[in-house]
Biopython code that builds the backbone (N, CA, C, O; Angstrom):
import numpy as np
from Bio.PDB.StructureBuilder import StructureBuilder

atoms = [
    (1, "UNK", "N", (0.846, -1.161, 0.000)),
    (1, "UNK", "CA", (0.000, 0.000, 0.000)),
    (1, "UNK", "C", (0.902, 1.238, 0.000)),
    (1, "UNK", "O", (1.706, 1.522, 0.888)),
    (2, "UNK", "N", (0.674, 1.895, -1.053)),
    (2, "UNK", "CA", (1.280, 3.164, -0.750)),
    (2, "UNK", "C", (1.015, 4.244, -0.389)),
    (2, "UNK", "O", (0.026, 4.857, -0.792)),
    (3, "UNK", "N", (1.956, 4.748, 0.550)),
    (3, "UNK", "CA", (1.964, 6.099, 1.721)),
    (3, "UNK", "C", (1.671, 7.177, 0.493)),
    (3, "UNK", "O", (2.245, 7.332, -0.585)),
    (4, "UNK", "N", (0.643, 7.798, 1.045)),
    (4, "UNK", "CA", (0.145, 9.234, 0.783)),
    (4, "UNK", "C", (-0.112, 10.757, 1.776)),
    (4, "UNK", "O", (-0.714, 11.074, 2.802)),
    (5, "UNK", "N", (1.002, 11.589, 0.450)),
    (5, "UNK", "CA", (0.846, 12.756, 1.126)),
    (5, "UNK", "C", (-0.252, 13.236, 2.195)),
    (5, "UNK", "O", (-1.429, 13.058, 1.881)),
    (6, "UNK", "N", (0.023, 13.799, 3.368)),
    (6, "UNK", "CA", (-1.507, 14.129, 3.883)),
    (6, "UNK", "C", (-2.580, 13.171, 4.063)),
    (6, "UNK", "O", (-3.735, 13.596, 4.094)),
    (7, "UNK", "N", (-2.344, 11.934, 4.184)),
    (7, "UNK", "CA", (-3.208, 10.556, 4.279)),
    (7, "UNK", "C", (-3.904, 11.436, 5.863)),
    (7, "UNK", "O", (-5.090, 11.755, 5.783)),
    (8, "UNK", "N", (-3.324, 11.706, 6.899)),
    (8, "UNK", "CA", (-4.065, 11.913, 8.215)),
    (8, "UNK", "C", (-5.190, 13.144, 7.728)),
    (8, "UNK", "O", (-6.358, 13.127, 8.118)),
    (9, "UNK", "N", (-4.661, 14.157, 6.857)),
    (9, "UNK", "CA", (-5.457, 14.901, 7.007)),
    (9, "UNK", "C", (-6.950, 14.682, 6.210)),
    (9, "UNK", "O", (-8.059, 15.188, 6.385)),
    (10, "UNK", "N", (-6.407, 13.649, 5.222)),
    (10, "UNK", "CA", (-7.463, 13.435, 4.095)),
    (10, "UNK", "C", (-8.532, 12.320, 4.580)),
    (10, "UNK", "O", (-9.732, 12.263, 4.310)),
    (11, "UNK", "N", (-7.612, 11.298, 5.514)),
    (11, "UNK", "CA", (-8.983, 10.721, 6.750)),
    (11, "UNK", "C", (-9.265, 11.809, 7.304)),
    (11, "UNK", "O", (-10.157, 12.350, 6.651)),
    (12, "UNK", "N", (-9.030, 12.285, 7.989)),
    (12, "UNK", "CA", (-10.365, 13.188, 8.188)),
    (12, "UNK", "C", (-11.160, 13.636, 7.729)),
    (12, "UNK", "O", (-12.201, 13.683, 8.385)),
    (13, "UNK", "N", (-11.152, 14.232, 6.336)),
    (13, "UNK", "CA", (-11.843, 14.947, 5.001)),
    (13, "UNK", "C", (-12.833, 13.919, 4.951)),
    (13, "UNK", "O", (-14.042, 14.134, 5.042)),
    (14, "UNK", "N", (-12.193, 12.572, 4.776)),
    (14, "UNK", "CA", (-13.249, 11.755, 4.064)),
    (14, "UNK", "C", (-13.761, 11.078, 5.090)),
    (14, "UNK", "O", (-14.383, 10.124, 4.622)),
    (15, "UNK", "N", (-13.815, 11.089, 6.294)),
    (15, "UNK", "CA", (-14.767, 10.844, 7.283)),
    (15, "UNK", "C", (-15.880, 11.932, 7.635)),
    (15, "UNK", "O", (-17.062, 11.672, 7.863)),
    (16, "UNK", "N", (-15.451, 12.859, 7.639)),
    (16, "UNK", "CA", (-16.149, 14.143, 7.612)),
    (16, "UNK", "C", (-17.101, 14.239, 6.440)),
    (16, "UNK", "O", (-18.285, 14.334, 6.761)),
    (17, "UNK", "N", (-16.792, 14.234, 4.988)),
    (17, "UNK", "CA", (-17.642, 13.921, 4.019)),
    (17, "UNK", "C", (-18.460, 12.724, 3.962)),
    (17, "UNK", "O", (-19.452, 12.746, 3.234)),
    (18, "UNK", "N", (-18.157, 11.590, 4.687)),
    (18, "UNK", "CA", (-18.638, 10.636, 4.218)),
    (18, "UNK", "C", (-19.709, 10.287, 5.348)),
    (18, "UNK", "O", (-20.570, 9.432, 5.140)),
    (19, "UNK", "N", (-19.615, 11.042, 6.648)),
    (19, "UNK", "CA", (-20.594, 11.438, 7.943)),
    (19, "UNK", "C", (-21.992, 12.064, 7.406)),
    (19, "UNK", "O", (-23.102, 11.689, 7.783)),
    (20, "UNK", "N", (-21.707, 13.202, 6.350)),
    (20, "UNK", "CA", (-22.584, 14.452, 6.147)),
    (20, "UNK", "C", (-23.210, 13.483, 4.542)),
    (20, "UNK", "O", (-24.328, 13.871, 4.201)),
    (21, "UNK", "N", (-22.682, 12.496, 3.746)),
    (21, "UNK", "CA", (-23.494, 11.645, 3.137)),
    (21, "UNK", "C", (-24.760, 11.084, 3.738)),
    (21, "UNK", "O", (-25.981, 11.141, 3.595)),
    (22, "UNK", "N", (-23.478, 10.291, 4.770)),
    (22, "UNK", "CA", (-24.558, 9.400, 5.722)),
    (22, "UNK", "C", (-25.871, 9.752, 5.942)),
    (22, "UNK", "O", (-26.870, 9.162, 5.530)),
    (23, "UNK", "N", (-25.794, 11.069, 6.832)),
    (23, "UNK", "CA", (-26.953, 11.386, 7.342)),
    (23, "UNK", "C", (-27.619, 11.892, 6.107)),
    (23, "UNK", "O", (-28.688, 11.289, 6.191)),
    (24, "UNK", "N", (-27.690, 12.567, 5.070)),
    (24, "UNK", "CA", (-28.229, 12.827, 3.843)),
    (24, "UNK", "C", (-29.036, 11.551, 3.215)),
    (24, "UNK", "O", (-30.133, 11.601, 2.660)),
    (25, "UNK", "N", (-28.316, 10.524, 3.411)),
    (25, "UNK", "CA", (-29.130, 9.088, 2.961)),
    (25, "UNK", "C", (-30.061, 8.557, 4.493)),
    (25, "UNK", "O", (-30.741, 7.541, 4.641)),
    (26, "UNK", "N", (-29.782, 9.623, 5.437)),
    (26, "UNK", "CA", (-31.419, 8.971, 6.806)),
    (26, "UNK", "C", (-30.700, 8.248, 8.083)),
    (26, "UNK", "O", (-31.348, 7.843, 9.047)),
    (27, "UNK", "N", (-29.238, 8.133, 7.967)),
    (27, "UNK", "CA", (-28.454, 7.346, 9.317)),
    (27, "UNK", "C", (-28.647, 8.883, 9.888)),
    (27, "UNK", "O", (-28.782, 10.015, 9.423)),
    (28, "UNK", "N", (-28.553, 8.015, 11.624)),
    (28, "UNK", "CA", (-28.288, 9.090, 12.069)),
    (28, "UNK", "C", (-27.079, 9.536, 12.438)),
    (28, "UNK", "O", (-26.114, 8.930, 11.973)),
    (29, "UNK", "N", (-26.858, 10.566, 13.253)),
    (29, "UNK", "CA", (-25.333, 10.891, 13.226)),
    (29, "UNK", "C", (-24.571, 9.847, 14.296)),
    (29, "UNK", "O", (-25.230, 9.354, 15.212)),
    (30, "UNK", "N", (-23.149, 9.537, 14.131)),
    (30, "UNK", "CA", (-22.542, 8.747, 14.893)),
    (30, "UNK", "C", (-22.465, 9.845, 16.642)),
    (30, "UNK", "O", (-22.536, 11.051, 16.881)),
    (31, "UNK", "N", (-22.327, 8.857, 17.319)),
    (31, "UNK", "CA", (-22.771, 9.310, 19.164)),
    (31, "UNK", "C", (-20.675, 9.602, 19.289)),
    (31, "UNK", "O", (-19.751, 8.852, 18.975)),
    (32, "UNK", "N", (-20.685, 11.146, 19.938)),
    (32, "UNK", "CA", (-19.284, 10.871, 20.518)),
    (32, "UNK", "C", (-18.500, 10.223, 20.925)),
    (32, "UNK", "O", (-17.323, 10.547, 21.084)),
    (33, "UNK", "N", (-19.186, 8.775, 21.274)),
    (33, "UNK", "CA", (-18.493, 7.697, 22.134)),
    (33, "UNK", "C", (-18.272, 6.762, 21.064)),
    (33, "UNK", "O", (-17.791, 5.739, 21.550)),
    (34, "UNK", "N", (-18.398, 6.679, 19.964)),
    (34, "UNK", "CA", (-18.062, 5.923, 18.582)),
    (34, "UNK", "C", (-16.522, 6.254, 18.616)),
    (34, "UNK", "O", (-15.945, 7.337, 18.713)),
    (35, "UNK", "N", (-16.124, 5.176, 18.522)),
    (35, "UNK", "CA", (-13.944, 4.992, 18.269)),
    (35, "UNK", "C", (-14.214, 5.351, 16.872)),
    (35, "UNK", "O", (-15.279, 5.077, 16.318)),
    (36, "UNK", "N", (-13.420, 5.853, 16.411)),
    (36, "UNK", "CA", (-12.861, 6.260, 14.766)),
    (36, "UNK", "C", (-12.735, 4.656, 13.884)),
    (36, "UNK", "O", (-12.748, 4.451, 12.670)),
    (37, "UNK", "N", (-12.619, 3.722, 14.986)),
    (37, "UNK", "CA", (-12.642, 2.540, 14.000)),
    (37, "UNK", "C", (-14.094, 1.802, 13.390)),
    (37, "UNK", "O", (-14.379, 1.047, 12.460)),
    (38, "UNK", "N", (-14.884, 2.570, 14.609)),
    (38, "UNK", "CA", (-16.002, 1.526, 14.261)),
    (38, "UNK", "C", (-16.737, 3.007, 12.801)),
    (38, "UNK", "O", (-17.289, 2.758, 11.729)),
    (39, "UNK", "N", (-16.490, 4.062, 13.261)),
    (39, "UNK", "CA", (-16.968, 5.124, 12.247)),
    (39, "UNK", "C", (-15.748, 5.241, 11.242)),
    (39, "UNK", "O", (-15.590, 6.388, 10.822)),
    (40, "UNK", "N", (-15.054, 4.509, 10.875)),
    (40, "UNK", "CA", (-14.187, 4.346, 9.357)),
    (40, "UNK", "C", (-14.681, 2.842, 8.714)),
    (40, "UNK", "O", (-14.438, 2.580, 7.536)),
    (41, "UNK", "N", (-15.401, 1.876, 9.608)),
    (41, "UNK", "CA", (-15.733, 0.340, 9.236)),
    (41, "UNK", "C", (-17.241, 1.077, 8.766)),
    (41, "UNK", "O", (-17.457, 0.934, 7.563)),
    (42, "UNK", "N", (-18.236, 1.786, 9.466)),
    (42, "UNK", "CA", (-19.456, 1.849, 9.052)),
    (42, "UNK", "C", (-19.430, 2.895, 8.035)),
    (42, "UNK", "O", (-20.408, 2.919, 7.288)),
    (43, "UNK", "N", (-18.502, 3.777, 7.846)),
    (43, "UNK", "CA", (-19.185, 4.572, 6.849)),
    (43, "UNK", "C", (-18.200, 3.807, 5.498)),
    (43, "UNK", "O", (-18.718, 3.870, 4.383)),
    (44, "UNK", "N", (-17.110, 3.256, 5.588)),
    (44, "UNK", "CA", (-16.360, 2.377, 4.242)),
    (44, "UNK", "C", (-17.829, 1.489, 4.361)),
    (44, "UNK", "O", (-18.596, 2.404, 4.062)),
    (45, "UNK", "N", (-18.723, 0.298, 4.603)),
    (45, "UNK", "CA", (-19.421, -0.199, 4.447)),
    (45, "UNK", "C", (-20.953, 0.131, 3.881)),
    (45, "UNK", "O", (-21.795, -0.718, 3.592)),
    (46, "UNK", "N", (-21.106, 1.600, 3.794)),
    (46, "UNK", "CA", (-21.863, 2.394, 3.466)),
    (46, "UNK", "C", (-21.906, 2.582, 2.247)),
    (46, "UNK", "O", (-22.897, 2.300, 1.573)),
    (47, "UNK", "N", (-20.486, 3.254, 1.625)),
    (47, "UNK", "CA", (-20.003, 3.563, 0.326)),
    (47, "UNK", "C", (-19.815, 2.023, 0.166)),
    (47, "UNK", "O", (-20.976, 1.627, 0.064)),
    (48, "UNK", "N", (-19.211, 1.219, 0.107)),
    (48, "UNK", "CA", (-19.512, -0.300, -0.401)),
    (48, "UNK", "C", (-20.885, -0.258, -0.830)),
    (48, "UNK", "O", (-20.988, 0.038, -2.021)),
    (49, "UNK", "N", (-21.974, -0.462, -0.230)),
    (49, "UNK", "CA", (-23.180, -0.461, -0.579)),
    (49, "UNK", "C", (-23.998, -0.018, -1.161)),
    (49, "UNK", "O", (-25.003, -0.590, -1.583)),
    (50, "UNK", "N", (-23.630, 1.312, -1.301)),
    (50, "UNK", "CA", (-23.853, 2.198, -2.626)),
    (50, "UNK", "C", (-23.195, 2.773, -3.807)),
    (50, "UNK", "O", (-23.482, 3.730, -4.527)),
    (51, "UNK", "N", (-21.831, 1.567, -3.803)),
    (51, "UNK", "CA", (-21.452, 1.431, -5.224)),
    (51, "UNK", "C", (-20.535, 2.638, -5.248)),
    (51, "UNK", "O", (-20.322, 2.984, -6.410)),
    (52, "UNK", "N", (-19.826, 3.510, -4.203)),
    (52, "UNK", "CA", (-19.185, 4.171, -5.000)),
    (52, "UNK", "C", (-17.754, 4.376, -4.299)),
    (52, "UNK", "O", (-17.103, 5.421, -4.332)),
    (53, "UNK", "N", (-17.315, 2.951, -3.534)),
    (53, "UNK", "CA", (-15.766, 2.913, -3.588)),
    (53, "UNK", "C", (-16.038, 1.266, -3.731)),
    (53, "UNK", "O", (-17.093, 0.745, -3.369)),
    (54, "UNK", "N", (-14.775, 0.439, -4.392)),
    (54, "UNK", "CA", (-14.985, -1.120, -4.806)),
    (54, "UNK", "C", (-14.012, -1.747, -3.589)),
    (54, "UNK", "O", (-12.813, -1.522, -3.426)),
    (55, "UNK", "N", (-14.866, -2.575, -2.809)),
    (55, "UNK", "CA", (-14.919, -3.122, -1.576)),
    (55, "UNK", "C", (-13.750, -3.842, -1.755)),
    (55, "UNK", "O", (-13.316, -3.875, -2.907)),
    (56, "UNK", "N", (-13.057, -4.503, -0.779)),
    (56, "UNK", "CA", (-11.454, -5.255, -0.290)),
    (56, "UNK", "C", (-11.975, -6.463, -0.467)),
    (56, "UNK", "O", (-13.172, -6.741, -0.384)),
    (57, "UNK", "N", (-10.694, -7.524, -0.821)),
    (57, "UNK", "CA", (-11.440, -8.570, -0.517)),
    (57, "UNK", "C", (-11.260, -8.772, 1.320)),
    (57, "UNK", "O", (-10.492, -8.268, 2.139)),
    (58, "UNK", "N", (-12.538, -9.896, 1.432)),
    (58, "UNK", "CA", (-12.559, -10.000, 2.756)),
    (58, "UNK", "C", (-11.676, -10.383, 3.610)),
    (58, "UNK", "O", (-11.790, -10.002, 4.775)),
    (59, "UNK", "N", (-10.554, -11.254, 3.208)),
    (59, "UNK", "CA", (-9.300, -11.550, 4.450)),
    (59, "UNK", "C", (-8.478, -10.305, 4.356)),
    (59, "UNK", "O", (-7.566, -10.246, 5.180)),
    (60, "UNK", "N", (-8.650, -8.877, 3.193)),
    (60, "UNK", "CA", (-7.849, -8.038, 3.252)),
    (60, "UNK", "C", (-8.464, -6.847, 3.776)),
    (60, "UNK", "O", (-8.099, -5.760, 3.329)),
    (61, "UNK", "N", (-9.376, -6.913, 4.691)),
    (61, "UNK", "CA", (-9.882, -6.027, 5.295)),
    (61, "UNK", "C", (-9.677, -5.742, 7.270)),
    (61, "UNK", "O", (-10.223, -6.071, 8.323)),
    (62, "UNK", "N", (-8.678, -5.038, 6.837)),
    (62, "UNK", "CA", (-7.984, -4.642, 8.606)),
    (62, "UNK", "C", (-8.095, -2.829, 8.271)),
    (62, "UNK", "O", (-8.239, -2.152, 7.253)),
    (63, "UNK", "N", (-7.974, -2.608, 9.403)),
    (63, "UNK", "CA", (-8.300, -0.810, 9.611)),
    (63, "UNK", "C", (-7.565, 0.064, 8.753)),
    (63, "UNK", "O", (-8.112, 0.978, 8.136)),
    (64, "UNK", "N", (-6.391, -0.176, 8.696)),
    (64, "UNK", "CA", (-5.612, 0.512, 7.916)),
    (64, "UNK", "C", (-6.003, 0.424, 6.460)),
    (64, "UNK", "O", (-6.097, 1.478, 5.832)),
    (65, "UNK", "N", (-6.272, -0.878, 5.782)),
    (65, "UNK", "CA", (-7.172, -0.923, 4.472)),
    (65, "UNK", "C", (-8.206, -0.442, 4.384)),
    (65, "UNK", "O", (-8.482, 0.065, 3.296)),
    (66, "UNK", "N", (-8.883, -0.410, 5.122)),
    (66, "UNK", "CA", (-10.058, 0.530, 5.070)),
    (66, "UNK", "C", (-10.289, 1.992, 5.038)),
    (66, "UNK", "O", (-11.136, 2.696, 4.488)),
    (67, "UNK", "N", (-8.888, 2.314, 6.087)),
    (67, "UNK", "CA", (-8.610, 3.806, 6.446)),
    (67, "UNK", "C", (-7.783, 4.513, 4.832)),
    (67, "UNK", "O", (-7.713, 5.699, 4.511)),
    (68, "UNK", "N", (-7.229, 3.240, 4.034)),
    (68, "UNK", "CA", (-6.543, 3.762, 2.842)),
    (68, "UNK", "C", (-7.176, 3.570, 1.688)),
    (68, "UNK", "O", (-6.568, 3.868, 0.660)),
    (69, "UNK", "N", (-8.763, 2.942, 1.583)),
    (69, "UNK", "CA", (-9.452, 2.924, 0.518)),
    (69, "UNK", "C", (-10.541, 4.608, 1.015)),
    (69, "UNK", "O", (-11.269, 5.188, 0.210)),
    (70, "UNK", "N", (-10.350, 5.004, 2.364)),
    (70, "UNK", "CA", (-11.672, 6.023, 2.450)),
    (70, "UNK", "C", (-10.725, 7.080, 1.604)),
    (70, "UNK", "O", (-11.209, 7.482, 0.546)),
    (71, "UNK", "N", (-9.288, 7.614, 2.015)),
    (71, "UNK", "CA", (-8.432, 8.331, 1.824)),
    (71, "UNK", "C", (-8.359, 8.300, -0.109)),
    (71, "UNK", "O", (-8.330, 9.291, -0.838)),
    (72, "UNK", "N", (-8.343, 6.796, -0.547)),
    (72, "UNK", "CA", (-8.376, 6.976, -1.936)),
    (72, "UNK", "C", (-9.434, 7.844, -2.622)),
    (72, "UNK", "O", (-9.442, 8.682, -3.523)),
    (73, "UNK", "N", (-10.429, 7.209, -1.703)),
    (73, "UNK", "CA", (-11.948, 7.745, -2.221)),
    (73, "UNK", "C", (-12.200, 9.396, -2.212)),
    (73, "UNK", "O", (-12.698, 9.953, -3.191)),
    (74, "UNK", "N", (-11.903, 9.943, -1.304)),
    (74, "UNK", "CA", (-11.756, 11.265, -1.024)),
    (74, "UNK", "C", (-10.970, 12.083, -2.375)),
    (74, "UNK", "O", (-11.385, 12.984, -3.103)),
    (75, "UNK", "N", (-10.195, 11.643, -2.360)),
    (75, "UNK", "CA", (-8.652, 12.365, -2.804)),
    (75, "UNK", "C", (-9.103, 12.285, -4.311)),
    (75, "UNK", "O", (-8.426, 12.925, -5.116)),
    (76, "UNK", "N", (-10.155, 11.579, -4.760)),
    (76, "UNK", "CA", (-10.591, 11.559, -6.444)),
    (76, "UNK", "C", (-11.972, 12.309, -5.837)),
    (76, "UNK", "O", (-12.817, 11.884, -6.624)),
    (77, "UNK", "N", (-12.334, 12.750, -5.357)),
    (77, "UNK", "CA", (-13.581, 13.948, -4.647)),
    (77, "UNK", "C", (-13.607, 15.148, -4.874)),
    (77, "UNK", "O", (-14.514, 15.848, -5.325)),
    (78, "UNK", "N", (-12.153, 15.501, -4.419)),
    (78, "UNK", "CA", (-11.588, 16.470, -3.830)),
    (78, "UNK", "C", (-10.881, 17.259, -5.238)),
    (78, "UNK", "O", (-10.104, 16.558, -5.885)),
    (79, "UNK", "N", (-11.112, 18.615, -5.704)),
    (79, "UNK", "CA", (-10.807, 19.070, -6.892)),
    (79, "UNK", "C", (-9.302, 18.916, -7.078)),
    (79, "UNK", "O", (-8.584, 18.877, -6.078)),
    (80, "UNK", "N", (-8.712, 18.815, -8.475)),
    (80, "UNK", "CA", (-7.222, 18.624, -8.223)),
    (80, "UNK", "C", (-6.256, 19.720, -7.744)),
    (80, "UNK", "O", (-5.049, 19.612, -7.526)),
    (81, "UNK", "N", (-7.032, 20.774, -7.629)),
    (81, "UNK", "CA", (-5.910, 22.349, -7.113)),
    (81, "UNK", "C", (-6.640, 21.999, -5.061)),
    (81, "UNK", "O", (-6.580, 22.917, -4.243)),
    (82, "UNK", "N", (-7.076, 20.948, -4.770)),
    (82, "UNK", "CA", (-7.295, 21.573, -3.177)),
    (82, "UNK", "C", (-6.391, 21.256, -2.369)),
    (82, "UNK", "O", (-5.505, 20.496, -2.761)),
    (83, "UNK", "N", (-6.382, 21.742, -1.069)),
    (83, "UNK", "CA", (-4.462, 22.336, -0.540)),
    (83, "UNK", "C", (-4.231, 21.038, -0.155)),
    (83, "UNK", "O", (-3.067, 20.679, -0.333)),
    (84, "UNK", "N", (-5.185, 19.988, 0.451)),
    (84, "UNK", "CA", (-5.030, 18.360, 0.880)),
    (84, "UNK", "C", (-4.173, 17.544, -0.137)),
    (84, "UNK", "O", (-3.494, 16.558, 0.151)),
    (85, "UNK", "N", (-4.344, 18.241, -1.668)),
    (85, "UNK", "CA", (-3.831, 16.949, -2.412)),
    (85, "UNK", "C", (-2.447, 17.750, -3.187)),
    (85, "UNK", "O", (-2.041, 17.532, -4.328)),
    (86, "UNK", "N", (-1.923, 18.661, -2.249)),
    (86, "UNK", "CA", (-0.931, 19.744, -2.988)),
    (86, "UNK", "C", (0.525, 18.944, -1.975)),
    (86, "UNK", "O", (1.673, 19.370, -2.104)),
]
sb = StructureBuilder()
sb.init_structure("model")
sb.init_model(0)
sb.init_chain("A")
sb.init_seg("    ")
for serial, (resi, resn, name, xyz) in enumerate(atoms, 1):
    if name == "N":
        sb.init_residue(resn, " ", resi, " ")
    sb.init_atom(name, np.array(xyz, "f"), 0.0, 1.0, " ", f" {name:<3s}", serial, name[0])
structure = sb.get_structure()
């Protein structure tokens, strides 16, 4: 897997975007007491389900794969001049 510029900042981006989907499609918002792992597993499983990032296979799905397919997903989102992907 390869290391990307700004990967920390761009998980965030794309947890943040992919939160404000969520609730747009009727989830409700994740509770403060949600770990970042279980809200990077439910919202990657989200976009799985609606077709618009292509899911891991299943023995290759640990946090960090997940945390580097949300980061892919984002980073083709995100216009090519924005300061995250500079």
């Amino acid at each position: 897997m390869k290391k990307i510029k700004n990967e920390g900042a761009l998980l965030k981006k794309a947890i943040e975007v992919a939160e404000r989907y969520a609730q747009g499609r009727g989830y409700k918002a994740f509770s403060p007491t949600d770990s970042a792992k279980q809200k990077v597993e439910s919202l990657y499983r989200l976009l799985v389900h609606d077709k618009l990032i292509t899911p891991l296979p299943e023995n290759k799905e640990d946090l960090a794969s997940l945390k580097h397919r949300l980061v892919m997903w984002i980073s083709k989102q995100l216009p090519d001049d924005h300061e995250l992907l500079k």
